[in-house]
mmCIF file as gemmi writes it, N, C-alpha and C atoms, coordinates in Angstrom:
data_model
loop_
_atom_site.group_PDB
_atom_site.id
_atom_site.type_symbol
_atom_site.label_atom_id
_atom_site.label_alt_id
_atom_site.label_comp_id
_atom_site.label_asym_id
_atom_site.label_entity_id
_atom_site.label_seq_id
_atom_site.pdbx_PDB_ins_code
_atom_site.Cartn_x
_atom_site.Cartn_y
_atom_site.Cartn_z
_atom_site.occupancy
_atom_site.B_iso_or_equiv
_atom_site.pdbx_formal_charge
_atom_site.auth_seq_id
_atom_site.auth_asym_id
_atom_site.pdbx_PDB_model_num
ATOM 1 N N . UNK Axp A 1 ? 20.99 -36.896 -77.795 1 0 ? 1 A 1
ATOM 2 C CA . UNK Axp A 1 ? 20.755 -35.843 -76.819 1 0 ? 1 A 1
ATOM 3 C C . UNK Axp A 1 ? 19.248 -35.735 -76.562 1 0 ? 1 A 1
ATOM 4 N N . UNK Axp A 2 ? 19.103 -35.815 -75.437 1 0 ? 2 A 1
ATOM 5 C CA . UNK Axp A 2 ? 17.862 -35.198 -75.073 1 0 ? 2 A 1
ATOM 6 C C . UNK Axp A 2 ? 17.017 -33.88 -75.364 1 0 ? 2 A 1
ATOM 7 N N . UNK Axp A 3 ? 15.773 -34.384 -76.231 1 0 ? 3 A 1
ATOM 8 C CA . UNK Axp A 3 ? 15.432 -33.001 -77.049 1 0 ? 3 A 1
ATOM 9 C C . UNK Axp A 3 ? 14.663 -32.376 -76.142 1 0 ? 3 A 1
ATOM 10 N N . UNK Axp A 4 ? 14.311 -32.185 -74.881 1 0 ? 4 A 1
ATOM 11 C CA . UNK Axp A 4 ? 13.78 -31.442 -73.55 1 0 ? 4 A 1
ATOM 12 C C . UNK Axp A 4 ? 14.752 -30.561 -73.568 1 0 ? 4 A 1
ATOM 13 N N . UNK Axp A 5 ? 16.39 -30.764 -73.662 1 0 ? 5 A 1
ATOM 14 C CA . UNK Axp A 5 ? 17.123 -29.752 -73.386 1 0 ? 5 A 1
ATOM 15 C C . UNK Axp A 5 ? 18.411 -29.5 -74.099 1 0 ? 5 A 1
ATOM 16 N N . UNK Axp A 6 ? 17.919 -30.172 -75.511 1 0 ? 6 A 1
ATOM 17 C CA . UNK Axp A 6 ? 18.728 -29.699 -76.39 1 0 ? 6 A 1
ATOM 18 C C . UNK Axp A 6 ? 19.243 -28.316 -76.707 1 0 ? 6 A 1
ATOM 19 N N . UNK Axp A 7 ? 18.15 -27.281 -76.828 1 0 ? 7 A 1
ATOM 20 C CA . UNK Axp A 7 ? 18.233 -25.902 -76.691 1 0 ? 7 A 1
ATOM 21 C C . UNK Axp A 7 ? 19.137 -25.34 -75.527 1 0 ? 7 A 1
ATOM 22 N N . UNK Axp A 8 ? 19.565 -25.635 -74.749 1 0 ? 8 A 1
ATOM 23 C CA . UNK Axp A 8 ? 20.091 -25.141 -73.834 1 0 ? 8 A 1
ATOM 24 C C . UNK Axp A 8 ? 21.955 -25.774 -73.783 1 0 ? 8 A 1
ATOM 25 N N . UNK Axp A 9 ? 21.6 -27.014 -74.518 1 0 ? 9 A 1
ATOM 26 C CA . UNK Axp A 9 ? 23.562 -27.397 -75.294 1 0 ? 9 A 1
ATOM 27 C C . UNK Axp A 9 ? 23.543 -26.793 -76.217 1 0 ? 9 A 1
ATOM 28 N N . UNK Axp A 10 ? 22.97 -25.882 -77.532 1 0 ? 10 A 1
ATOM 29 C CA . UNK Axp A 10 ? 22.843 -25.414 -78.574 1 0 ? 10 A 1
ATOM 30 C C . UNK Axp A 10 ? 23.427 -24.35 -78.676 1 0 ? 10 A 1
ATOM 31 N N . UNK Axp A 11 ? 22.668 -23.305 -77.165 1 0 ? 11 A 1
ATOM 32 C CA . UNK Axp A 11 ? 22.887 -21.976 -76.559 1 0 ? 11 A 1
ATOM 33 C C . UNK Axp A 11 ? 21.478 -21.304 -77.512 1 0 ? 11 A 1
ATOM 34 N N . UNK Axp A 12 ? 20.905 -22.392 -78.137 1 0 ? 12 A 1
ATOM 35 C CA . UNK Axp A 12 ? 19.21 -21.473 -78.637 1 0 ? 12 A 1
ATOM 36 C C . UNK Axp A 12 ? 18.738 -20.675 -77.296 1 0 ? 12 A 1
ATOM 37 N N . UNK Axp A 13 ? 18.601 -21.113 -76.215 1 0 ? 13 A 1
ATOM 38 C CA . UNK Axp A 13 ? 18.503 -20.636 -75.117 1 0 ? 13 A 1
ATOM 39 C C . UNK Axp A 13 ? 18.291 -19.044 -74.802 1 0 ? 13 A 1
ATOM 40 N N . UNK Axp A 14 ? 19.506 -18.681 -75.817 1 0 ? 14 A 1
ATOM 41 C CA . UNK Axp A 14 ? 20.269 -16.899 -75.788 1 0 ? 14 A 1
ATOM 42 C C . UNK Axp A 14 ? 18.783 -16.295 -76.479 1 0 ? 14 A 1
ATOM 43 N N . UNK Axp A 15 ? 18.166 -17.197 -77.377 1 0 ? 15 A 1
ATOM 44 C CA . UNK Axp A 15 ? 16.986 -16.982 -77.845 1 0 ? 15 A 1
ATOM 45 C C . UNK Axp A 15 ? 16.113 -16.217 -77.41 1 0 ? 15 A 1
ATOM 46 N N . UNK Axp A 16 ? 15.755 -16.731 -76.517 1 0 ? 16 A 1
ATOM 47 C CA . UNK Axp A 16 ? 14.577 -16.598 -75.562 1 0 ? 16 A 1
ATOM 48 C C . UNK Axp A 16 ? 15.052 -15.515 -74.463 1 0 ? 16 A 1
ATOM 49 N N . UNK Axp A 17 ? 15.929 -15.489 -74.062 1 0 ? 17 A 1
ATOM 50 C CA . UNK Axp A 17 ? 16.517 -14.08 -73.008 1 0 ? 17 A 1
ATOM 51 C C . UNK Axp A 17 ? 16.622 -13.351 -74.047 1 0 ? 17 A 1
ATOM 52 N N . UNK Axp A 18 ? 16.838 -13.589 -75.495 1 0 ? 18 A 1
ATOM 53 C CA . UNK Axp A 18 ? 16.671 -12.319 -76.22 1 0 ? 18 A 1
ATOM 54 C C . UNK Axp A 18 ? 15.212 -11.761 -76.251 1 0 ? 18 A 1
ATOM 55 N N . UNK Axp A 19 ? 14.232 -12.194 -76.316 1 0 ? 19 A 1
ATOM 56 C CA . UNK Axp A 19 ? 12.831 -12.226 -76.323 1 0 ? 19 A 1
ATOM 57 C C . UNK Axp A 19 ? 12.184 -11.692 -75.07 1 0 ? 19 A 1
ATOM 58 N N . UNK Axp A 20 ? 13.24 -11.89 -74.116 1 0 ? 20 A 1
ATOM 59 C CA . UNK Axp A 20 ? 12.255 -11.52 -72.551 1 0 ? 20 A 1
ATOM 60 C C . UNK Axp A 20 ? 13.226 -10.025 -72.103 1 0 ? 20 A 1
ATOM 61 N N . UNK Axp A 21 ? 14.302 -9.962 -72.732 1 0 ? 21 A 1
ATOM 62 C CA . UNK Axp A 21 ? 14.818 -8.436 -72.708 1 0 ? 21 A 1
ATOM 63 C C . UNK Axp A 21 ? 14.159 -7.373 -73.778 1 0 ? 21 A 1
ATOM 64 N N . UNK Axp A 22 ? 13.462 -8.118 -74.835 1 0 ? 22 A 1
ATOM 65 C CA . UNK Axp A 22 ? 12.92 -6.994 -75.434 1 0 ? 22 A 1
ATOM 66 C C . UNK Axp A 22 ? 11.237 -6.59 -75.238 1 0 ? 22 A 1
ATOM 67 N N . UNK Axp A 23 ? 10.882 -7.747 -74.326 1 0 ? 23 A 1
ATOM 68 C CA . UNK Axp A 23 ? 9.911 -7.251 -73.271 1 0 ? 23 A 1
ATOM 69 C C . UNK Axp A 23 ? 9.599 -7.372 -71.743 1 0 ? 23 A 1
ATOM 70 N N . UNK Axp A 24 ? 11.167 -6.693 -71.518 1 0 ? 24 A 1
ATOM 71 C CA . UNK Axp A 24 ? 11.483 -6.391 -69.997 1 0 ? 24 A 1
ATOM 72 C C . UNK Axp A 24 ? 10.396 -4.71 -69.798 1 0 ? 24 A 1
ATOM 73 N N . UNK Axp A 25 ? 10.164 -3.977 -70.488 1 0 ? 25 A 1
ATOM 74 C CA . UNK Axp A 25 ? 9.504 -3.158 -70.47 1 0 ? 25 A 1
ATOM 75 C C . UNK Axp A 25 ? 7.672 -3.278 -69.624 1 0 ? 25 A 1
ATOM 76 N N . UNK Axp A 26 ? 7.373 -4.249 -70.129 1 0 ? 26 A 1
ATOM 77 C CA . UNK Axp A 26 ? 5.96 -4.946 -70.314 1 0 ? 26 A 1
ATOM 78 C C . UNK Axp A 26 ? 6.181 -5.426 -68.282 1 0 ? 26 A 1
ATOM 79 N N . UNK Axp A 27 ? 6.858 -6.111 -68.33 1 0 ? 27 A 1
ATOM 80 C CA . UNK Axp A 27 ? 7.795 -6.628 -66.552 1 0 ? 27 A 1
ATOM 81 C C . UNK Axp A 27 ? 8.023 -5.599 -65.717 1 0 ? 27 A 1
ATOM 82 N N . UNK Axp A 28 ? 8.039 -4.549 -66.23 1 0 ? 28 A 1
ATOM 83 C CA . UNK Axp A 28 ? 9.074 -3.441 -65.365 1 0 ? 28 A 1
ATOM 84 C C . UNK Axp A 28 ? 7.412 -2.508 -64.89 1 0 ? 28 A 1
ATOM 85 N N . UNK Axp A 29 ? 6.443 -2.474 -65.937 1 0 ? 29 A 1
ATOM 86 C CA . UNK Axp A 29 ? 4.903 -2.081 -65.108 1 0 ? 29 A 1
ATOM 87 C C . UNK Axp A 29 ? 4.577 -2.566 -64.24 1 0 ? 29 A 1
ATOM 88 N N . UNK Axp A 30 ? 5.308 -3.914 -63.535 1 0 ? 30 A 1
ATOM 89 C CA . UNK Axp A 30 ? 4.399 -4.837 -62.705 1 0 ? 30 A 1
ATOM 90 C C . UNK Axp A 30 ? 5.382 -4.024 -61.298 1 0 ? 30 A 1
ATOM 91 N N . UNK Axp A 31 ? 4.366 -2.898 -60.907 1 0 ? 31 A 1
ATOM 92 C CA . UNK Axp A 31 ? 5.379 -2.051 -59.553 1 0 ? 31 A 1
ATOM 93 C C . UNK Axp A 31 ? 6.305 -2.642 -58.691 1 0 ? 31 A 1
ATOM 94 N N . UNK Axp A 32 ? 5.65 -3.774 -57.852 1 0 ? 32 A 1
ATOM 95 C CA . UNK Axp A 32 ? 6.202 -4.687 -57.119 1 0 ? 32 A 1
ATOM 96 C C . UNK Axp A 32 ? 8.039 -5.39 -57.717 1 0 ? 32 A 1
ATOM 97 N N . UNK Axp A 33 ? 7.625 -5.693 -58.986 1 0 ? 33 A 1
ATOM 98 C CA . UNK Axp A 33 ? 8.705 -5.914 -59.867 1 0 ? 33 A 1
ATOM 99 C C . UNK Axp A 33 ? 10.176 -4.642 -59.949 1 0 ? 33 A 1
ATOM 100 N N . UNK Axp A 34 ? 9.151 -3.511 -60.546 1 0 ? 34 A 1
ATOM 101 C CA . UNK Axp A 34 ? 10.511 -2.327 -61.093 1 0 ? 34 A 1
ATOM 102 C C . UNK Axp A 34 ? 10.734 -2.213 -59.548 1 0 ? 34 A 1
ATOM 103 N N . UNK Axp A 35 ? 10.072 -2.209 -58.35 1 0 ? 35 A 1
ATOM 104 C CA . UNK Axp A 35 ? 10.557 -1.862 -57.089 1 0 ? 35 A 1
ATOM 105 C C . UNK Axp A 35 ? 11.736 -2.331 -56.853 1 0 ? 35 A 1
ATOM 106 N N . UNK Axp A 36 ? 11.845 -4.154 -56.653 1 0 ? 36 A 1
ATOM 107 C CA . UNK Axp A 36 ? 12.929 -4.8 -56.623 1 0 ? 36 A 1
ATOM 108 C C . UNK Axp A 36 ? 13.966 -4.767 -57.21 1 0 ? 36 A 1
ATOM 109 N N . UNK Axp A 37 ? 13.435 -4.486 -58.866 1 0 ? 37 A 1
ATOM 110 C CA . UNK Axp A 37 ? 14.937 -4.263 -59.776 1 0 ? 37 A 1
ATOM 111 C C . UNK Axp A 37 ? 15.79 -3.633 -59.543 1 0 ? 37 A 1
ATOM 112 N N . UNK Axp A 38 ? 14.735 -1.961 -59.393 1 0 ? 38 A 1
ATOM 113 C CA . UNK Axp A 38 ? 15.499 -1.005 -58.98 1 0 ? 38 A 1
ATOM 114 C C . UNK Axp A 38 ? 16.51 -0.873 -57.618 1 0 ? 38 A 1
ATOM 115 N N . UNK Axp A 39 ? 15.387 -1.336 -57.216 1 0 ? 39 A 1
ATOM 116 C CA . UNK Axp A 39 ? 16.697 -1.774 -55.401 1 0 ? 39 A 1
ATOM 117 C C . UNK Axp A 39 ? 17.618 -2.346 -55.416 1 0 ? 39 A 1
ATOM 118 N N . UNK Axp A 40 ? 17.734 -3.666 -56.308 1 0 ? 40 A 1
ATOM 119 C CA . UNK Axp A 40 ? 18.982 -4.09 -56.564 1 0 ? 40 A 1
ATOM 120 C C . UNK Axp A 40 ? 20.26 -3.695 -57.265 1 0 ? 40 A 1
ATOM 121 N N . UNK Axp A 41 ? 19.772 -2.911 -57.882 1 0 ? 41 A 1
ATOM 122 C CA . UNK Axp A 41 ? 21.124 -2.262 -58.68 1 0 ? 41 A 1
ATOM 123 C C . UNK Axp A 41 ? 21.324 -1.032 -57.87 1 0 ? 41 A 1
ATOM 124 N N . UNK Axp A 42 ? 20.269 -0.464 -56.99 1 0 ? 42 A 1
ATOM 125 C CA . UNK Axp A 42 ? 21.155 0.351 -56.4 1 0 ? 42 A 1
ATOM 126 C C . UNK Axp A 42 ? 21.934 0.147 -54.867 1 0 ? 42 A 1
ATOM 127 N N . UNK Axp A 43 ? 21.318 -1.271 -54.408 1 0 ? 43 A 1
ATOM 128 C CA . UNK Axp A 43 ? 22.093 -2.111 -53.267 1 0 ? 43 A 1
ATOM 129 C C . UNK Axp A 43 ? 23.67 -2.666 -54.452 1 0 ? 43 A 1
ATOM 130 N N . UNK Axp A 44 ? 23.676 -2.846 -55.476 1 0 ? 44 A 1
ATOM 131 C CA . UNK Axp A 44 ? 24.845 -3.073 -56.381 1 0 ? 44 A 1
ATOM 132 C C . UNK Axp A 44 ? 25.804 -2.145 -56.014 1 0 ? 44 A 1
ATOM 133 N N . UNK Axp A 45 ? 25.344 -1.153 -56.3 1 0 ? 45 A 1
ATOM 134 C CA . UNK Axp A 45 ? 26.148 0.339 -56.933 1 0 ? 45 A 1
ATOM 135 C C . UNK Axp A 45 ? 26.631 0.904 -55.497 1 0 ? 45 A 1
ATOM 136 N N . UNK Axp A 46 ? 25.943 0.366 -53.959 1 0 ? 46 A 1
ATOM 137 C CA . UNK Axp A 46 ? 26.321 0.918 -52.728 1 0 ? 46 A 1
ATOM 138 C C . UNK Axp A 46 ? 27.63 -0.252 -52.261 1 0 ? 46 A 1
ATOM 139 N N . UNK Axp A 47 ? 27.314 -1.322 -52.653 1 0 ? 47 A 1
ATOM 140 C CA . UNK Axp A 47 ? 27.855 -2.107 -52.164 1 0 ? 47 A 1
ATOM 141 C C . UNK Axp A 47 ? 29.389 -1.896 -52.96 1 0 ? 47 A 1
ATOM 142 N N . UNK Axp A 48 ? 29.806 -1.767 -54.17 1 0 ? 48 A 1
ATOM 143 C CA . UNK Axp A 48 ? 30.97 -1.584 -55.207 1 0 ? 48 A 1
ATOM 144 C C . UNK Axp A 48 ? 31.809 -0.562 -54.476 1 0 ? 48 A 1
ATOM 145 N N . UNK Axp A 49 ? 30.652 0.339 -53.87 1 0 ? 49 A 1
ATOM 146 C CA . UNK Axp A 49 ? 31.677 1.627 -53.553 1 0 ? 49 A 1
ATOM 147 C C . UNK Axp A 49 ? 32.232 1.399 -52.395 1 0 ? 49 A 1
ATOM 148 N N . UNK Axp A 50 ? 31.848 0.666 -51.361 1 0 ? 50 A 1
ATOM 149 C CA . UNK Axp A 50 ? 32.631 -0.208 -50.766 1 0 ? 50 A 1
ATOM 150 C C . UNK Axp A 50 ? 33.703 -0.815 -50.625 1 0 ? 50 A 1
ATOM 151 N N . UNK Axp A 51 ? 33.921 -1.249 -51.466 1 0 ? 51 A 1
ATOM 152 C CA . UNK Axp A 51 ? 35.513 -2.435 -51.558 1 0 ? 51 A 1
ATOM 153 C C . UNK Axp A 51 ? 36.352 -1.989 -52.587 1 0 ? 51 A 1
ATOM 154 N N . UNK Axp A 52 ? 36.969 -2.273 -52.224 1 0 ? 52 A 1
ATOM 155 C CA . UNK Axp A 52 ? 38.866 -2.461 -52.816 1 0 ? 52 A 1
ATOM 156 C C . UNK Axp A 52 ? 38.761 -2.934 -54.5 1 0 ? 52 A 1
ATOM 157 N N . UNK Axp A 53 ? 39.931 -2.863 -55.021 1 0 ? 53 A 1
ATOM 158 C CA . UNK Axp A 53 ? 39.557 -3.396 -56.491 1 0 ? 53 A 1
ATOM 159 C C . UNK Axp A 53 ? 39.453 -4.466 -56.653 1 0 ? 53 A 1
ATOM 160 N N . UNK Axp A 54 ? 40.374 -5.756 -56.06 1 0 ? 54 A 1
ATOM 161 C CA . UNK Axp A 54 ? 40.435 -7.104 -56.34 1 0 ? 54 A 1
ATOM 162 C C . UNK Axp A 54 ? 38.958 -7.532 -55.689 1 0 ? 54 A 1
ATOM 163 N N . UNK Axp A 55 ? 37.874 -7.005 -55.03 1 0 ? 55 A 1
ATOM 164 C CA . UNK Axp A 55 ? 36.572 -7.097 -54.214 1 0 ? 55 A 1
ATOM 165 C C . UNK Axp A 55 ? 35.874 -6.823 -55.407 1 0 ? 55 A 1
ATOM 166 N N . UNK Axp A 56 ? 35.817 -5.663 -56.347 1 0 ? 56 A 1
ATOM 167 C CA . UNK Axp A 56 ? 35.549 -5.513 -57.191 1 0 ? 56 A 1
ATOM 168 C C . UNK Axp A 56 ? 35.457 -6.061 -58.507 1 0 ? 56 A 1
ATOM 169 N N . UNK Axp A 57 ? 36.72 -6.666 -58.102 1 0 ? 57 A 1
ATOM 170 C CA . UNK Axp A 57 ? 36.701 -7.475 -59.615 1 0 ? 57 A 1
ATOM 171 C C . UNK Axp A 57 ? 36.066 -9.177 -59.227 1 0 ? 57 A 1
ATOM 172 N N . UNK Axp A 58 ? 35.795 -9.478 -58.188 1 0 ? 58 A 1
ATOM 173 C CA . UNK Axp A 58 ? 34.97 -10.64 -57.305 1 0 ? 58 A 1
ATOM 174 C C . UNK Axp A 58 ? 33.625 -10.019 -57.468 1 0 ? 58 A 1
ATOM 175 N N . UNK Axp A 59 ? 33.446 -9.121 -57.026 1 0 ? 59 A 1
ATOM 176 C CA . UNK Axp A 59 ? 32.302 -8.667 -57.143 1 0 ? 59 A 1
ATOM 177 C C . UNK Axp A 59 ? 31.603 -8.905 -58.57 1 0 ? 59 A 1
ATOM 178 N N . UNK Axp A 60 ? 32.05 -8.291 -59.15 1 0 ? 60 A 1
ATOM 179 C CA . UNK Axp A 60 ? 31.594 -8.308 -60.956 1 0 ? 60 A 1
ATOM 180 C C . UNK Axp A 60 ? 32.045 -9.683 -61.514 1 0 ? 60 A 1
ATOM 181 N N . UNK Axp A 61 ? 33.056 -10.433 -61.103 1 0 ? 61 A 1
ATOM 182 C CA . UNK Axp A 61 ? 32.668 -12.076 -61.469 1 0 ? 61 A 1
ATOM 183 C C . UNK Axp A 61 ? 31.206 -12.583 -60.889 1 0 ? 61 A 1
ATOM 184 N N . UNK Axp A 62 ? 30.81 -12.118 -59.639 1 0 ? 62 A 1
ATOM 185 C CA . UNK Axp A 62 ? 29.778 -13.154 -58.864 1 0 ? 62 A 1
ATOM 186 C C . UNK Axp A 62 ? 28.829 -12.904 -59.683 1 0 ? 62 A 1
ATOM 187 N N . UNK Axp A 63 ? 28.277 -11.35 -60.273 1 0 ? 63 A 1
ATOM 188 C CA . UNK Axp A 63 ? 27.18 -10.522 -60.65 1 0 ? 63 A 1
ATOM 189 C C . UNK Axp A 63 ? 27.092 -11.072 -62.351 1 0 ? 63 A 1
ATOM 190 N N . UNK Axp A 64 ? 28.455 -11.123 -63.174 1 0 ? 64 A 1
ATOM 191 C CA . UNK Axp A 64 ? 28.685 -11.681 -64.622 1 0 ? 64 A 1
ATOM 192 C C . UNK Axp A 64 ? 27.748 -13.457 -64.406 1 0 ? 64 A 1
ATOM 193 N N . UNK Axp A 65 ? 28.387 -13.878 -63.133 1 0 ? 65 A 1
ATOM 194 C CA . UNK Axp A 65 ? 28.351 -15.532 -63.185 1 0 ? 65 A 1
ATOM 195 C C . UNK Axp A 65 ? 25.935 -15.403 -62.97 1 0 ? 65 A 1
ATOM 196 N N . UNK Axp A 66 ? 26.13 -14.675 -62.355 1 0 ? 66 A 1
ATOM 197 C CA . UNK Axp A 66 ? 24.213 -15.065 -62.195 1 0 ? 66 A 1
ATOM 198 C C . UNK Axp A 66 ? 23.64 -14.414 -62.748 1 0 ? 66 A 1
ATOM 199 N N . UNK Axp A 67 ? 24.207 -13.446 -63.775 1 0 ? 67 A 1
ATOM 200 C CA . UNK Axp A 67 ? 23.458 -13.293 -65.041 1 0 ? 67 A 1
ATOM 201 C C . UNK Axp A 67 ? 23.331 -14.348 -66.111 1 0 ? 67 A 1
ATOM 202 N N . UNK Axp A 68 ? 24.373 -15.348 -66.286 1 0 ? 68 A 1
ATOM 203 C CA . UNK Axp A 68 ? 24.744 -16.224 -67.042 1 0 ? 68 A 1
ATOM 204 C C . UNK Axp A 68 ? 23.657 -17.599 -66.837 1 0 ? 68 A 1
ATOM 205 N N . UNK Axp A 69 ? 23.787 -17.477 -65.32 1 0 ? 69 A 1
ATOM 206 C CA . UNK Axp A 69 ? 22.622 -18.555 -65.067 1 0 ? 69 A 1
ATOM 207 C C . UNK Axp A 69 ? 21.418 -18.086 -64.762 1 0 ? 69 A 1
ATOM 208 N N . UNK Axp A 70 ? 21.402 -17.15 -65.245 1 0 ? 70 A 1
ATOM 209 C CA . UNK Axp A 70 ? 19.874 -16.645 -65.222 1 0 ? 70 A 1
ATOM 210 C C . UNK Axp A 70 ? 19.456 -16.839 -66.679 1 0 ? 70 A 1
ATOM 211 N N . UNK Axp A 71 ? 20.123 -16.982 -67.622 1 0 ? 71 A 1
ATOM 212 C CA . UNK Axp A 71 ? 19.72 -16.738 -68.616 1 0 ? 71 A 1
ATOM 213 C C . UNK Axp A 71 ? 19.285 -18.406 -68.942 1 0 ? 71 A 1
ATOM 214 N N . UNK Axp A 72 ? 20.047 -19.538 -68.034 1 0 ? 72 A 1
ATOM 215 C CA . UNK Axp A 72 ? 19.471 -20.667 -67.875 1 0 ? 72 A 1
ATOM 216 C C . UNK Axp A 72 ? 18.06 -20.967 -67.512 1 0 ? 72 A 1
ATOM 217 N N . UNK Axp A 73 ? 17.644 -20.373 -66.115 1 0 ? 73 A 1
ATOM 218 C CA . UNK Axp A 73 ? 16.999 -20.6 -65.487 1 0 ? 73 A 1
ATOM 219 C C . UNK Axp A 73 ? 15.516 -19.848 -66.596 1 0 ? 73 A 1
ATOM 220 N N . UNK Axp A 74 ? 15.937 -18.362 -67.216 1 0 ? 74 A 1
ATOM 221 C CA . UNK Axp A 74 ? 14.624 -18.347 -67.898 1 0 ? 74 A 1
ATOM 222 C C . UNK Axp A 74 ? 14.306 -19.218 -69.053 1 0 ? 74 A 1
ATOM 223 N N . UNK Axp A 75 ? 14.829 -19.745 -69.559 1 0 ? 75 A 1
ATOM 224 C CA . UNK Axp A 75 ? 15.072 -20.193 -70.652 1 0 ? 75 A 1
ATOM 225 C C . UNK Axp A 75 ? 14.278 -21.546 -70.362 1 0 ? 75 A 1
ATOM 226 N N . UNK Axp A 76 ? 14.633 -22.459 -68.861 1 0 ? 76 A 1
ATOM 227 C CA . UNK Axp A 76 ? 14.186 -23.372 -68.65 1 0 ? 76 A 1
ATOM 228 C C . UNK Axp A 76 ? 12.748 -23.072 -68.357 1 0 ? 76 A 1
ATOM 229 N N . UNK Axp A 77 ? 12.602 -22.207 -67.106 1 0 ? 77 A 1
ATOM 230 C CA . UNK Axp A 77 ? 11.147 -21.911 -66.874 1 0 ? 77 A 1
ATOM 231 C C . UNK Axp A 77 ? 10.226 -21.868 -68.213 1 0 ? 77 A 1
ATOM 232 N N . UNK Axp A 78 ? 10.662 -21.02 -69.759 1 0 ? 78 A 1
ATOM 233 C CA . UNK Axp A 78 ? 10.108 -20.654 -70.59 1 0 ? 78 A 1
ATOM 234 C C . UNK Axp A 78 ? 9.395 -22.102 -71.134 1 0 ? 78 A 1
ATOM 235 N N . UNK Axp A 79 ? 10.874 -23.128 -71.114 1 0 ? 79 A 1
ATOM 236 C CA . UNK Axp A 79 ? 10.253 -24.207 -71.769 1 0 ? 79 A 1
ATOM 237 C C . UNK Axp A 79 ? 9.321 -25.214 -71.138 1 0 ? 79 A 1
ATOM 238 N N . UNK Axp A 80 ? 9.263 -24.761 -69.786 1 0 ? 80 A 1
ATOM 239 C CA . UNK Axp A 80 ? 8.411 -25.588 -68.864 1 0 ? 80 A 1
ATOM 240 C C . UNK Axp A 80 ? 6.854 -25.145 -69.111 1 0 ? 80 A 1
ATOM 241 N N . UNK Axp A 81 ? 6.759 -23.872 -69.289 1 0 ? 81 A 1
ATOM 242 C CA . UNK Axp A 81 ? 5.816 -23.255 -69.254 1 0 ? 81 A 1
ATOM 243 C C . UNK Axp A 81 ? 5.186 -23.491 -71.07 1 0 ? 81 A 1
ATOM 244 N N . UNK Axp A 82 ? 5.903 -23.701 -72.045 1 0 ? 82 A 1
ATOM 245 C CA . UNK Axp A 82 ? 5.143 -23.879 -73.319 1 0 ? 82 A 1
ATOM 246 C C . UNK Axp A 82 ? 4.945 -25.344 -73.2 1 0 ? 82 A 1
ATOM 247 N N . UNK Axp A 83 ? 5.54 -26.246 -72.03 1 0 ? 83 A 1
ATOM 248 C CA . UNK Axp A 83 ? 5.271 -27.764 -72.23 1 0 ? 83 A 1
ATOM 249 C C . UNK Axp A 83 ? 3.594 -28.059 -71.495 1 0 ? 83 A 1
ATOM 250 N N . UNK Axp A 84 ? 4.192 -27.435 -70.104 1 0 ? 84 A 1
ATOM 251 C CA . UNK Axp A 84 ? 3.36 -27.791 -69.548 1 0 ? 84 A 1
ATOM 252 C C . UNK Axp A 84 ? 2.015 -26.279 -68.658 1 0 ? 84 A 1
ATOM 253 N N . UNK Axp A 85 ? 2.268 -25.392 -70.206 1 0 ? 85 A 1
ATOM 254 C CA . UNK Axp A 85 ? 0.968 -23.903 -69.783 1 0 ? 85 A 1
ATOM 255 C C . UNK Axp A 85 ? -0.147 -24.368 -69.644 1 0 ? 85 A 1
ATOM 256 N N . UNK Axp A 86 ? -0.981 -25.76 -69.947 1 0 ? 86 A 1
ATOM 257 C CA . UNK Axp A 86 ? -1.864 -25.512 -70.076 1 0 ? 86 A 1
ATOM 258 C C . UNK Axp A 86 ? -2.652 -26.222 -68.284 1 0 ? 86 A 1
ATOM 259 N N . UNK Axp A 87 ? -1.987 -27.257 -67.935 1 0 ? 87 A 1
ATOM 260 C CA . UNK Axp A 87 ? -1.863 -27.69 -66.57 1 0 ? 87 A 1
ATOM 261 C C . UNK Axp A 87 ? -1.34 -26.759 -65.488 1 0 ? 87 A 1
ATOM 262 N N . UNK Axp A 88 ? -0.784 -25.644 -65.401 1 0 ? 88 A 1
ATOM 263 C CA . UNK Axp A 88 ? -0.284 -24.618 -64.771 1 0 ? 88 A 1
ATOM 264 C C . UNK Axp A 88 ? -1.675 -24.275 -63.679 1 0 ? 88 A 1
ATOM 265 N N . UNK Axp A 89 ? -2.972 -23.801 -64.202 1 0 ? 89 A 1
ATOM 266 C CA . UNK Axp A 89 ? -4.096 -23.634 -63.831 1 0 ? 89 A 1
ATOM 267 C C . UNK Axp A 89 ? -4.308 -24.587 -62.844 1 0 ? 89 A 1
ATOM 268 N N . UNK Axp A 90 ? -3.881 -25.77 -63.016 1 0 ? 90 A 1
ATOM 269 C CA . UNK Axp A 90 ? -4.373 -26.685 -62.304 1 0 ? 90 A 1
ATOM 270 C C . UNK Axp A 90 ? -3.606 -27.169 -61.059 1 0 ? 90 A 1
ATOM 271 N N . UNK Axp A 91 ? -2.729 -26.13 -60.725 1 0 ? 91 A 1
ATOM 272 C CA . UNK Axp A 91 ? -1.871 -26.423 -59.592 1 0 ? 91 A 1
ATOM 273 C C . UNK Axp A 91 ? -2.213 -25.728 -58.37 1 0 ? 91 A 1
């Protein structure tokens, strides 16, 4: 297996979203940031009240499924960024 992305067949991965939820706090100062968050869960919460149950229960699959790959996507960024932080500057 490829050790670039071994962590991520492992599920070590869960690791690191554990690490960036316990400084989602530190993220949530950056205004621009809590602005968006906040908008989205409450474009969530307008949109639910909306639809029917079986919409609902689509709904909360789509929302379950891109949390799931989000937890990919940080996980990857994370490891991109301890491979290659120090060239980052240089882009």
């Amino acid at each position: 297996m490829n050790k670039n992305i071994e962590f991520l067949e492992n599920e070590d991965y869960k690791l690191v979203m554990s690490l960036i939820e316990q400084k989602m706090g530190t993220l949530k100062r950056n205004e621009k940031f809590n602005e968006q968050y906040t908008k989205l869960f409450d474009v969530m919460d307008e949109i639910e009240l909306l639809l029917n149950n079986e919409q609902k229960e689509k709904f909360n699959e789509i929302i379950n499924l891109f949390y799931s790959l989000e937890e990919y996507y940080v996980a990857f960024s994370y490891s991109l960024g301890v491979k290659y932080g120090e060239y980052l500057s240089e882009i």
